[in-house]
C-alpha positions as CSV (number, residue, x, y, z in Angstrom):
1,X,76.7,-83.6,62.5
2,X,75.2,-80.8,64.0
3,X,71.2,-80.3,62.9
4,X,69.9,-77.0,62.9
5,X,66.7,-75.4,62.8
6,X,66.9,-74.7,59.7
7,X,67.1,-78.7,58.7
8,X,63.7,-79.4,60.8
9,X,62.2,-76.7,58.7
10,X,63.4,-78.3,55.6
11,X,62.5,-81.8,56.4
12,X,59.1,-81.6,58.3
13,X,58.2,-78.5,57.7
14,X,57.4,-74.7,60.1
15,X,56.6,-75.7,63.2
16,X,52.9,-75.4,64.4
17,X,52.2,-72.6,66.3
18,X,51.7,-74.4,70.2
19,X,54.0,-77.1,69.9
20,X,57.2,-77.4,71.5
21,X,59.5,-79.8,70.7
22,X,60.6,-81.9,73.7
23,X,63.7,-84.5,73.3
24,X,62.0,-87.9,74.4
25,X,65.9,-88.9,74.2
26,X,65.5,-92.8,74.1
27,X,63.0,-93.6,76.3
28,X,61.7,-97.0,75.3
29,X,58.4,-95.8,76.5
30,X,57.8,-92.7,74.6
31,X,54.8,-92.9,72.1
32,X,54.6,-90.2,69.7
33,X,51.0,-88.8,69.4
34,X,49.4,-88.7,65.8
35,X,48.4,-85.4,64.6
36,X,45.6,-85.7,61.9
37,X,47.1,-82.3,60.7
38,X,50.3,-83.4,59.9
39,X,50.7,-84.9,56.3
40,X,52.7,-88.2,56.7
41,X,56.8,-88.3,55.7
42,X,59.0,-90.6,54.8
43,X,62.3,-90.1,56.0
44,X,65.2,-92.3,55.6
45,X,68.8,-93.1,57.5
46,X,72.2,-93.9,56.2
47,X,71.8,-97.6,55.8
48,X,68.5,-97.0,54.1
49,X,65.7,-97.8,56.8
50,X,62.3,-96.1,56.2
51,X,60.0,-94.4,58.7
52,X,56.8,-93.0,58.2
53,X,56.0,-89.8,60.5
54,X,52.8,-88.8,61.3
55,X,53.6,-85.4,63.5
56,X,55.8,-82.3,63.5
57,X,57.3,-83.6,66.5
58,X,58.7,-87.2,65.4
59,X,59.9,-85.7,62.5
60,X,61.9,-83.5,64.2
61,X,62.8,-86.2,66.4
62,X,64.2,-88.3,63.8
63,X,66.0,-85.3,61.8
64,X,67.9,-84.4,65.0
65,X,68.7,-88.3,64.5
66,X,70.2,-87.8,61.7
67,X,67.0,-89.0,59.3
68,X,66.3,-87.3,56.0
69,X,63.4,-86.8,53.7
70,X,65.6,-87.5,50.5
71,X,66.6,-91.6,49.9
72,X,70.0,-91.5,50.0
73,X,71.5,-92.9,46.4
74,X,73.6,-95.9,46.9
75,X,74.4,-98.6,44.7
76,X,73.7,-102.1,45.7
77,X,76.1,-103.3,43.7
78,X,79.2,-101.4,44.5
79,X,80.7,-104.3,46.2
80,X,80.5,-106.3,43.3
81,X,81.7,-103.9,40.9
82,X,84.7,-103.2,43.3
83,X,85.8,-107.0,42.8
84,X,85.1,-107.0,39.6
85,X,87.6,-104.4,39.0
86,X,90.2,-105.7,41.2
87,X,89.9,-109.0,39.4
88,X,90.5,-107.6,35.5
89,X,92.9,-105.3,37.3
90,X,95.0,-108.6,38.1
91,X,94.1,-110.6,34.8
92,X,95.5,-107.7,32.8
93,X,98.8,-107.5,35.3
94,X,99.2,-111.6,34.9
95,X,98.3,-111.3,30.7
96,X,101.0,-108.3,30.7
97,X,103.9,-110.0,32.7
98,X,103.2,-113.1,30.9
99,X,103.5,-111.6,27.2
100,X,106.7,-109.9,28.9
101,X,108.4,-113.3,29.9
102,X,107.8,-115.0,27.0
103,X,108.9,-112.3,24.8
104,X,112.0,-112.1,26.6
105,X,112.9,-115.6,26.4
């Protein structure tokens, strides 16, 4: 997934006029540096972790990470429903060939 400018813009906003965005890349080291300026996001990954971002720069960081500002909908349930279909699925099969034998016989 390639992230364009146009996504940063989207997400966190026009970039302030002096800053230049620098990959930290994964430096365990790096420390983003507040900006008091910069209202703080929420963005949010695929498996549905939240980060709060307090400067143009992390946000960007994180967007180019693949983090967005919109919760991605997922069902917490979809497993369950999944089984649960499978199992009336095979109840209905059994009911069906059982009706079918006995009428037969």
């Amino acid at each position: 997934m390639e992230i364009d400018d146009i996504d940063i813009e989207n997400s966190c906003g026009i970039q302030p006029a002096g800053v230049t965005y620098t990959d930290p890349g994964n430096d365990p080291n790096f420390v983003f540096v507040n900006d008091p300026s910069f209202e703080t996001l929420v963005l949010y990954d695929i498996e549905g972790n939240v980060i709060n971002v307090n400067s143009w720069i992390e946000c960007a960081h994180y967007v180019k990470g693949g983090w967005v500002n919109t919760i991605i909908a997922n069902y917490p349930g979809d497993k369950y429903l999944v089984f649960s279909l499978i199992f009336l699925a095979l109840i209905s099969t059994s009911l069906f060939i059982y009706k079918k034998r006995f009428k037969n016989a």
